[in-house]
C-alpha positions as CSV (number, residue, x, y, z in Angstrom):
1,X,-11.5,23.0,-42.8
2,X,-9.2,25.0,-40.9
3,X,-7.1,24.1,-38.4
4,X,-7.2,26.2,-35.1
5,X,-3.0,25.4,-34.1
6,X,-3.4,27.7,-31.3
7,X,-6.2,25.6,-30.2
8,X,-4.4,22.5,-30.8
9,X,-0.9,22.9,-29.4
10,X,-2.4,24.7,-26.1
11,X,-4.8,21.3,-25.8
12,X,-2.0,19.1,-26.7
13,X,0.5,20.9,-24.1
14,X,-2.1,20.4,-21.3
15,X,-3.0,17.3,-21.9
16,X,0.1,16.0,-21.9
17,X,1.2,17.8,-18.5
18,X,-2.2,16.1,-17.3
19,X,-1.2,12.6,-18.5
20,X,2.3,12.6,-16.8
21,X,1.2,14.4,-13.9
22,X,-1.2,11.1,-13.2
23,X,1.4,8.8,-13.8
24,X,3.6,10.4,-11.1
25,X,1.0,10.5,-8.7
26,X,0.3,7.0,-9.2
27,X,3.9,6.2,-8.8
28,X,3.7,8.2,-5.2
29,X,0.7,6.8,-4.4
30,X,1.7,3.3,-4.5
31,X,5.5,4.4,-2.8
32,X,5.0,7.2,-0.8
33,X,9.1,7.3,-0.4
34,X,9.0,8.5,-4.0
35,X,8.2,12.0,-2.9
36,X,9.8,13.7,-6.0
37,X,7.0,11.9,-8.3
38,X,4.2,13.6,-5.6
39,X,5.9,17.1,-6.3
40,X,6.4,16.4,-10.0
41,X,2.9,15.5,-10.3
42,X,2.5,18.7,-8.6
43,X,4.2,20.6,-11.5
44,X,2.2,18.9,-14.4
45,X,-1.1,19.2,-12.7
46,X,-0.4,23.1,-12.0
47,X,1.2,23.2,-15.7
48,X,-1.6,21.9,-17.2
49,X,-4.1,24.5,-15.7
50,X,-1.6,27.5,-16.8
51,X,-1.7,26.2,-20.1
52,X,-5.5,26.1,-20.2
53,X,-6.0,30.0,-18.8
54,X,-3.5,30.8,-21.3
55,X,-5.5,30.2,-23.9
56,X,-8.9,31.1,-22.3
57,X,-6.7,34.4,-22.7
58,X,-5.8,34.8,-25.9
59,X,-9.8,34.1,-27.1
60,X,-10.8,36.5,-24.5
61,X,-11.6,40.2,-26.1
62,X,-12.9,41.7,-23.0
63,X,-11.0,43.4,-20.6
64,X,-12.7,42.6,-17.2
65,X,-12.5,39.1,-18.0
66,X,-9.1,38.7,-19.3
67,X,-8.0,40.7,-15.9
68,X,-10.0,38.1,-14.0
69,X,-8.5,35.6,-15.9
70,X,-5.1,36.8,-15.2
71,X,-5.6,36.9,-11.6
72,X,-6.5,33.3,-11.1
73,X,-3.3,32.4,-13.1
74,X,-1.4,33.2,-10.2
75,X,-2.7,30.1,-8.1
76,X,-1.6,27.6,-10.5
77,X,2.0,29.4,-10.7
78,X,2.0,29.6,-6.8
79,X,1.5,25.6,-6.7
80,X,4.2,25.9,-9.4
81,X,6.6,27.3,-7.7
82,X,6.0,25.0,-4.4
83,X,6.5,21.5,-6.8
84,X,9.5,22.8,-8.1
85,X,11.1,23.5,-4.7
86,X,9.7,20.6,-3.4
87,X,10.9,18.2,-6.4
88,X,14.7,19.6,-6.1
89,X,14.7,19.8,-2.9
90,X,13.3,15.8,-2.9
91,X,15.4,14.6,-5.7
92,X,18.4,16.5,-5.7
93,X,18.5,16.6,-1.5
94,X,21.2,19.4,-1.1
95,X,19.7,22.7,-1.5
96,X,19.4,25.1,0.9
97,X,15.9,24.7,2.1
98,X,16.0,28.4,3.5
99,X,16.5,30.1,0.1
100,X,13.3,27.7,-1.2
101,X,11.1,28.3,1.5
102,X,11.8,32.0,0.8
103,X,11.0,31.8,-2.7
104,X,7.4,29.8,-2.2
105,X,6.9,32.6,0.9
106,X,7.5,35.6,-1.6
107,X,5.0,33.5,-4.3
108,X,2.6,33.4,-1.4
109,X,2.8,36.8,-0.4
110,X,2.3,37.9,-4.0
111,X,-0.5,35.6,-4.3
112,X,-1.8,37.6,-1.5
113,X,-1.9,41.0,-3.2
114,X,-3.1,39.5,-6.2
115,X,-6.0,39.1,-4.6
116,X,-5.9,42.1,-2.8
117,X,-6.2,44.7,-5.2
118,X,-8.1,44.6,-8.1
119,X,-8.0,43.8,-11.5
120,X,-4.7,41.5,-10.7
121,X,-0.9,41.1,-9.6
122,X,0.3,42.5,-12.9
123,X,-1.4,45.5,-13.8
124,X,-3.4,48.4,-11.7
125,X,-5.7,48.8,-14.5
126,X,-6.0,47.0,-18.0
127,X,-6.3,49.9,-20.7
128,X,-6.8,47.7,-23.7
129,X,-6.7,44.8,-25.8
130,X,-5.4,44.2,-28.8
131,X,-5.8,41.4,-31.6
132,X,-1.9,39.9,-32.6
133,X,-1.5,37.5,-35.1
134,X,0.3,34.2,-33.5
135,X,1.0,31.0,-35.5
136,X,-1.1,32.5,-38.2
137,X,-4.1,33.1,-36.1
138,X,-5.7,36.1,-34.7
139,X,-5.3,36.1,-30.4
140,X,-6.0,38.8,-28.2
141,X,-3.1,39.5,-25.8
142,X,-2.3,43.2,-23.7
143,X,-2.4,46.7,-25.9
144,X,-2.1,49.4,-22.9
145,X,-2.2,48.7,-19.3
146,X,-0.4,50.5,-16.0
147,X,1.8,48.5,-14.6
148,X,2.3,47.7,-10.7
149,X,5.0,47.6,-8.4
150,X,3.4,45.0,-6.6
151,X,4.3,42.5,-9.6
152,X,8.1,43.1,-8.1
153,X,7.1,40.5,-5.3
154,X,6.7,37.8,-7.5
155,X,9.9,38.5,-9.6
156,X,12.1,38.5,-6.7
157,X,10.4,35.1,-5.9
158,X,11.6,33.8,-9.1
159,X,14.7,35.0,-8.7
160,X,15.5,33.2,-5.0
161,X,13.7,30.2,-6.8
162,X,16.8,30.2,-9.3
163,X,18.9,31.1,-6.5
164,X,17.8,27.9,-5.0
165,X,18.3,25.9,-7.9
166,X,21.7,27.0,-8.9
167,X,22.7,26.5,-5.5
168,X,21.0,23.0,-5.0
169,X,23.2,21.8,-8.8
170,X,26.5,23.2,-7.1
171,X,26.4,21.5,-4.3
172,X,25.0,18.5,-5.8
173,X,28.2,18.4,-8.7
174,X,30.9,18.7,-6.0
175,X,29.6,15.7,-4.2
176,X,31.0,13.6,-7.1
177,X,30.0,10.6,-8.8
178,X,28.6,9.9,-11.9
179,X,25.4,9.6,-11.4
180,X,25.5,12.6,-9.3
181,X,26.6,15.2,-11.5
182,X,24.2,13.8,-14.5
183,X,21.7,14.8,-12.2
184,X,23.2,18.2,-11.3
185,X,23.4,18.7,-15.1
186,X,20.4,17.5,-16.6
187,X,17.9,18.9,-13.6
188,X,19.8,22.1,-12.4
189,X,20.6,23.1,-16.1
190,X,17.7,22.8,-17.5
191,X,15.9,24.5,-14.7
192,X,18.0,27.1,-14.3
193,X,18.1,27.7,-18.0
194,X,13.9,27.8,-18.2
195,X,14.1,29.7,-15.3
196,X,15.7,32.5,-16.2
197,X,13.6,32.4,-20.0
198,X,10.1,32.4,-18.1
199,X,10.9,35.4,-16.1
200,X,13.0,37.5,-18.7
201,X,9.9,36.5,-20.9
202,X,7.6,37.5,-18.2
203,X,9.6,41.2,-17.7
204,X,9.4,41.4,-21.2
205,X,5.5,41.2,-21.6
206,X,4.6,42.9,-18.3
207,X,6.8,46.1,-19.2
208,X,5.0,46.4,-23.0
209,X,8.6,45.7,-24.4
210,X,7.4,43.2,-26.0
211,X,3.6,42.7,-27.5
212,X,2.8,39.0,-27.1
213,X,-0.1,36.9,-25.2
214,X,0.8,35.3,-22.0
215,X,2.8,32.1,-23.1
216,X,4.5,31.6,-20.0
217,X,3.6,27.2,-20.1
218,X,6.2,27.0,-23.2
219,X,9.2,27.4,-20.8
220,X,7.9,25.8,-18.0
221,X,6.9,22.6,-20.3
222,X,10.7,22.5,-20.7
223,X,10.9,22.5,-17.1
224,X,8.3,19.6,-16.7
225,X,9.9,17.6,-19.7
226,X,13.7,17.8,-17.7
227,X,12.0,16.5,-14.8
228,X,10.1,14.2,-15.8
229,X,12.5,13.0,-18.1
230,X,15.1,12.2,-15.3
231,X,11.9,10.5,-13.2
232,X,11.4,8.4,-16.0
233,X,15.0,6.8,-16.2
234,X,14.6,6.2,-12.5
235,X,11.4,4.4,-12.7
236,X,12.6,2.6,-15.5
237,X,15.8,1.8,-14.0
238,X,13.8,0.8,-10.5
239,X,11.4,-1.6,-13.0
240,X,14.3,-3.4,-14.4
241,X,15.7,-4.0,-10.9
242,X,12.6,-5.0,-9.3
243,X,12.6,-7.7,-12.3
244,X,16.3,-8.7,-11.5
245,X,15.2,-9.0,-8.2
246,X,11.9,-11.1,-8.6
247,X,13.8,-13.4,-11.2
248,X,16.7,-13.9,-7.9
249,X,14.2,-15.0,-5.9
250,X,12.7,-17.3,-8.2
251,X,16.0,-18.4,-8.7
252,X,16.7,-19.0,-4.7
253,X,13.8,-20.3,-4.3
254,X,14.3,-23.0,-7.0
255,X,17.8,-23.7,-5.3
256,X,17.0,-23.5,-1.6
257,X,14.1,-26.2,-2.6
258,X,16.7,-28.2,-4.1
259,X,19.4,-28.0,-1.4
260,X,16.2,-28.6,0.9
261,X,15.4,-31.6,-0.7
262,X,19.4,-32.6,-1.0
263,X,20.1,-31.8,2.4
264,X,16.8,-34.1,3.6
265,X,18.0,-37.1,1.7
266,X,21.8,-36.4,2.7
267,X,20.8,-36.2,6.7
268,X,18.4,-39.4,6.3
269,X,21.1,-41.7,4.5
270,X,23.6,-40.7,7.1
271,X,21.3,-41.0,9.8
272,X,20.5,-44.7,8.3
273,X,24.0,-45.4,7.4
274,X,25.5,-44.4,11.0
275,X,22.3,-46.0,12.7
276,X,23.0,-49.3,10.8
277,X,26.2,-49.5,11.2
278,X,26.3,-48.9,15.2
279,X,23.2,-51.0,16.3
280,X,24.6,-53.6,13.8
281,X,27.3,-55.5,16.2
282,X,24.5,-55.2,19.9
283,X,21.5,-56.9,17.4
284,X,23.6,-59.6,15.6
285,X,25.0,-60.3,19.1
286,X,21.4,-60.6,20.3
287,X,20.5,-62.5,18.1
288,X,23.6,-65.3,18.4
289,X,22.7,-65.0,22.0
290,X,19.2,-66.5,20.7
291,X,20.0,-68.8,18.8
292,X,22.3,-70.2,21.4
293,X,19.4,-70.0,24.0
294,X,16.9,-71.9,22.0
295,X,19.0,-75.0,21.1
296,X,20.3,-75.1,25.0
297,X,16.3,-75.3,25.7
298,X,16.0,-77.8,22.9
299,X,18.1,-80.4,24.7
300,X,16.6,-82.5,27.2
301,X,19.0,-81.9,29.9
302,X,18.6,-77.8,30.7
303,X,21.7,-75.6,31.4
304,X,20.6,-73.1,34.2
305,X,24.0,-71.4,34.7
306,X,24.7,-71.1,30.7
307,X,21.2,-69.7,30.0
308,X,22.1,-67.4,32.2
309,X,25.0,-65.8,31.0
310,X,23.3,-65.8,27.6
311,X,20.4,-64.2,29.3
312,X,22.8,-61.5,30.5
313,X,24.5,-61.1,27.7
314,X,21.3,-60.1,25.8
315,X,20.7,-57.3,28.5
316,X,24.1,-55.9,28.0
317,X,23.8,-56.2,24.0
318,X,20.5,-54.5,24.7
319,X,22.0,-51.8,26.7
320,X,24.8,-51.5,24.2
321,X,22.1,-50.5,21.2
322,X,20.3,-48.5,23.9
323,X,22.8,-46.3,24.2
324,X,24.0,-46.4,20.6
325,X,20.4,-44.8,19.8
326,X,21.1,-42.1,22.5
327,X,24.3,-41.2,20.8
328,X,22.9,-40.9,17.6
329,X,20.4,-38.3,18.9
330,X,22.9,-36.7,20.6
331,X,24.7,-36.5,17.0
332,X,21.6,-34.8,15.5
333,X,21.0,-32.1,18.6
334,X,24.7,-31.2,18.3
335,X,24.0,-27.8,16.8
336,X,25.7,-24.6,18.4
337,X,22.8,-22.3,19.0
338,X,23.2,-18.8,18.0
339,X,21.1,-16.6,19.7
340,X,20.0,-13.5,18.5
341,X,17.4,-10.6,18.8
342,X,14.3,-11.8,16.2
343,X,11.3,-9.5,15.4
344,X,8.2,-12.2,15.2
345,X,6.1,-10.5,12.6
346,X,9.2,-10.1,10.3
347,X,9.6,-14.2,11.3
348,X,6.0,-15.2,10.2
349,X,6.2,-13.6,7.4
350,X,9.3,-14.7,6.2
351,X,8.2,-18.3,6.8
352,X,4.6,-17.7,5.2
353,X,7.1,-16.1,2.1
354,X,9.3,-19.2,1.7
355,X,5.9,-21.5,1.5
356,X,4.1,-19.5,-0.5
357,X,5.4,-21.6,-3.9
358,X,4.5,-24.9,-2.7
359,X,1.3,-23.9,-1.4
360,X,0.4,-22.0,-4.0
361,X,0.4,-25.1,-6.1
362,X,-1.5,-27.1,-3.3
363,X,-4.4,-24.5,-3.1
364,X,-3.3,-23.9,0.5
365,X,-3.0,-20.2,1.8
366,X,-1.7,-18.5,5.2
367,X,-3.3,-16.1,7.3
368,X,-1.4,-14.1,9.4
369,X,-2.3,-13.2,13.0
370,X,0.0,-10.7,14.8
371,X,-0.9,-8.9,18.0
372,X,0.5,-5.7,18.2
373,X,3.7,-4.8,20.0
374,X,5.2,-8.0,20.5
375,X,8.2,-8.2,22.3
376,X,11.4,-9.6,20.3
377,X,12.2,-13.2,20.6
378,X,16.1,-14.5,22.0
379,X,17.4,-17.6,20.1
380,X,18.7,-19.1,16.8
381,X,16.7,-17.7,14.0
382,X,16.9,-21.1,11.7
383,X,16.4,-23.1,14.1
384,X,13.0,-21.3,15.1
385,X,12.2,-20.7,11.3
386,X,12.9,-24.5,10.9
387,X,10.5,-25.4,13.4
388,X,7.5,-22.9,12.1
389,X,8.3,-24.6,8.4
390,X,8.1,-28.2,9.7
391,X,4.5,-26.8,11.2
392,X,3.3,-25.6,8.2
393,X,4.2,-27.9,5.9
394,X,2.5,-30.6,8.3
395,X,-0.7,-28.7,8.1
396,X,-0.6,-28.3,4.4
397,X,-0.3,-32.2,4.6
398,X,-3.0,-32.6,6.8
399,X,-5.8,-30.1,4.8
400,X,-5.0,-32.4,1.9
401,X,-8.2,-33.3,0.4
402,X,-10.4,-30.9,2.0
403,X,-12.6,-28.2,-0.1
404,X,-11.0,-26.0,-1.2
405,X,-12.7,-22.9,0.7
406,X,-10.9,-25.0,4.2
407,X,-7.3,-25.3,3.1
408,X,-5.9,-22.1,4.8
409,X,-3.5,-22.2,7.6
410,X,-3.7,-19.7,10.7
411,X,-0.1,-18.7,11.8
412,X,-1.4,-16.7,14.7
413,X,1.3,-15.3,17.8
414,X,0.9,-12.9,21.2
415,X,2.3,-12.4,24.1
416,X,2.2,-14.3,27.0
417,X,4.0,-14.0,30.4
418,X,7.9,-12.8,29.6
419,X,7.4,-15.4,26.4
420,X,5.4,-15.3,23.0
421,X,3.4,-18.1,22.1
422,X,3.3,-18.9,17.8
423,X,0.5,-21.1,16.8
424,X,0.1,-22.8,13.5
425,X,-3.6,-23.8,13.2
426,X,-5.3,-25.8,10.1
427,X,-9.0,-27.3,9.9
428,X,-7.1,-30.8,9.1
429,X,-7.9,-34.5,9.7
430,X,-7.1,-33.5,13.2
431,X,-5.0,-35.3,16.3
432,X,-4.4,-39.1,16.9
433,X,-6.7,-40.2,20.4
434,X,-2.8,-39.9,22.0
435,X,-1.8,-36.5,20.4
436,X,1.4,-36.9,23.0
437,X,3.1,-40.1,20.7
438,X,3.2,-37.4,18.2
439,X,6.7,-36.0,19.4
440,X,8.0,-39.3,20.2
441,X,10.8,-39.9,17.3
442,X,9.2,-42.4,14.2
443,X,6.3,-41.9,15.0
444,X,4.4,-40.6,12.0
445,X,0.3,-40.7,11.1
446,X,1.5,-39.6,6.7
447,X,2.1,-42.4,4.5
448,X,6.0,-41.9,3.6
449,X,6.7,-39.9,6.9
450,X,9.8,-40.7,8.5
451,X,8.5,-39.5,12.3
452,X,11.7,-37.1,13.3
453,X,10.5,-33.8,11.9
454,X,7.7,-33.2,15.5
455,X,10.7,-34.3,17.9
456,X,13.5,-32.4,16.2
457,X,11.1,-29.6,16.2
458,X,10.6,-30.1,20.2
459,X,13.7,-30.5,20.8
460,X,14.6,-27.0,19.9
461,X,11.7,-25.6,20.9
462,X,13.1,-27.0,24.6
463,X,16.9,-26.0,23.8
464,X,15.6,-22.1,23.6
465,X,13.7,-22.5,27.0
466,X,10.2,-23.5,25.7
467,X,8.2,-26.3,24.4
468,X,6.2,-27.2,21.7
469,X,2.7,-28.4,22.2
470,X,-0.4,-30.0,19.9
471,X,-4.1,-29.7,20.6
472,X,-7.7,-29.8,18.9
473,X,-8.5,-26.9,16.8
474,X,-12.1,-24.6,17.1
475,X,-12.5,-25.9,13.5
476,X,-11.6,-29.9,13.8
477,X,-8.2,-29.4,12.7
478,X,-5.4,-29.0,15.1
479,X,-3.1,-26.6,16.8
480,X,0.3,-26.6,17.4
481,X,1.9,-24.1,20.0
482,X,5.3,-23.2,19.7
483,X,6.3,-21.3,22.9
484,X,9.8,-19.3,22.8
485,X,11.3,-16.6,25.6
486,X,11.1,-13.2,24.3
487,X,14.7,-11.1,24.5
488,X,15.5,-9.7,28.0
């Protein structure tokens, strides 16, 4: 069985060019910032058509046809020509956009006559054929033909397109760096040096100097293979980063979940420890006070005047833990407030992102709601971010239980009257009959709640100039408001 190698490396060639030329559209498709891999894809796709004319041509023995043929070429190496000057134009980003908008101009205006005048660009009129034997097979390529002048266009196109080139690694090499001038090198070079073979190889079969079929994909797959061999250490390179990355935030997520849990327990035991400590001396003085009270009343003859002073001595002690409680809540609101210019969607979904573990493993999702064109919001970004965490967490809590299909949380905002209005909504176990005691501090409706995270998260709503409200949900759960100024 014989082995058509013609056949074979021509299929090969464009399959190949068709392959990569996917897998670079793909990339664009999916980034559209990565608009070298949209003009490399460019490249391969055009590549692989030239390769398959090509050999259309050399198994074509009649004349009309192969001029046909020949003429259609010209569309593929017109597309070409725009992906190259596209690609270094994208990647490299310091040619002179003038000389390659000249050089695809020139290729259109040669594609133009191509057209024009019959039987194509190259030749007035096709003479003969001739049968030349080509890695040891028999292919039919050129004999006699007269040349046109009109060919001359498309020459002078590839010769601005090298222009361009040259001129796009120059620049590019004296900007300095590294990385830089490995690109200058690898893409410029290589370009320049296929280039200047596929048009001296070109001049060479157009004038008869040389009697060969029209193998003009060989130097332009040497193009295609420097381009997309520098693409591919980029996307590699990217894929590796984007892995570092994901792995960091895994990483800071583990750790902010720690320092979250840390920080909880280390703000609870000093609450508890400064609470105890101050309301210690008022209560065990209330308490002596008592004592002291009950035995007077245990003795048959009553003391008015000393019950008295033990009676006002208990409203002072009482007074005295009073406003030991006020300080301590002064101690937790003293935060200096740093306000700042927030954008809301970014807000949500940064919240929604720093959930997303935990909920992920409770079967609870969150559904963004964000009317367009929201003004920005003016306060302290962790405070606020605090407060829409505190929410969501307490509706996670609250769709415990439910089916599964009734576990997602709405995080919905707009735009009210000079303020912006976030609502966390969940289809929950809904509000106590006074939904109010909820923001009074220790009060909690979860087992194991500790009843500060709804007034802390009130209390800053009201330090920015806004409140925080709960009401019934349209789906039995409930709602919770927060309501911030926007940015003036």
């Amino acid at each position: 069985m014989n082995i058509s190698w013609v056949t074979t490396a021509w299929s090969v060639l464009a399959g190949l060019a068709l392959a990569l030329g996917l897998i670079h559209l793909l990339a664009w498709m999916q980034d559209r910032r990565a608009g070298a891999n949209g003009w490399f894809s460019l490249v391969a796709f055009s590549l692989s058509v030239i390769a398959i004319l090509e050999l259309t041509l050399m198994r074509t023995d009649s004349m009309a046809r192969y001029g046909e043929i020949l003429r259609w070429s010209h569309v593929p190496l017109f597309l070409l020509v725009l992906g190259m000057v596209g690609f270094v134009q994208t990647y490299l980003g310091t040619g002179t956009l003038a000389l390659g908008v000249a050089a695809v101009a020139l290729r259109l205006i040669s594609l133009g006559l191509n057209f024009a005048v019959p039987p194509n660009l190259n030749y007035a009129e096709i003479l003969s054929l001739r049968q030349l034997s080509f890695f040891g097979e028999s292919v039919w390529a050129v004999a006699e033909a007269v040349p046109t002048l009109r060919v001359k266009v498309a020459e002078l196109s590839s010769l601005l397109l090298l222009i361009f080139v040259v001129d796009a690694s120059v620049r590019l090499w004296r900007r300095g760096g590294a990385r830089a001038r490995r690109r200058a090198l690898a893409i410029g070079g290589s370009l320049t040096f296929f280039i200047l073979f596929a048009a001296l190889l070109g001049l060479l079969i157009h004038s008869r100097t040389i009697e060969a079929p029209y193998i003009m994909s060989l130097p332009f797959l040497g193009i295609m293979l420097a381009m997309g061999y520098e693409l591919s250490r980029d996307m590699i390179g990217a894929s590796r980063l984007l892995l570092d990355v994901r792995n960091a935030e895994e990483e800071a997520a583990r750790h902010r979940d720690e320092l979250t849990r840390i920080s909880r327990a280390i703000t609870l035991s000093e609450i508890s420890s400064a609470f105890a400590h101050e309301i210690n001396q008022p209560l065990t003085a209330i308490l002596a006070n008592a004592q002291a009270a009950e035995r007077l009343l245990d003795e048959p003859q009553r003391h008015a005047a000393e019950l008295r002073a033990i009676v006002a001595d208990i409203v002072a002690d009482e007074q005295r833990a009073a406003e030991v409680i006020r300080r301590i809540g002064a101690v937790l609101k003293r935060h200096e407030i740093v306000r700042e210019e927030i954008g809301v969607p970014e807000l949500l979904a940064e919240a929604r992102r720093m959930v997303r573990r935990d909920f992920d493993r409770r079967g609870v999702w969150v559904e963004l709601e964000v009317a367009p064109g929201l003004p920005r919001l003016f306060g302290d970004r962790v405070q606020i971010q605090q407060v829409l965490l505190n929410l969501l967490i307490n509706a996670a809590d609250a769709s415990e239980g439910l089916e599964p299909e009734r576990r997602g949380i709405t995080l919905r905002a707009e735009a009210t009257a000079n303020r912006t209005l976030i609502c966390v909504e969940d289809a929950g176990r809904g509000l106590p009959a006074d939904a109010e005691r909820m923001f009074e501090p220790f009060f909690t409706t979860k087992s194991g709640g500790h009843g500060l995270g709804l007034a802390i998260s009130r209390t800053i709503a009201r330090a920015h100039g806004g409140d925080l409200r709960a009401a019934s949900g349209a789906r039995q759960g409930a709602v919770f408001s927060l309501e911030i100024p926007v940015a003036t």
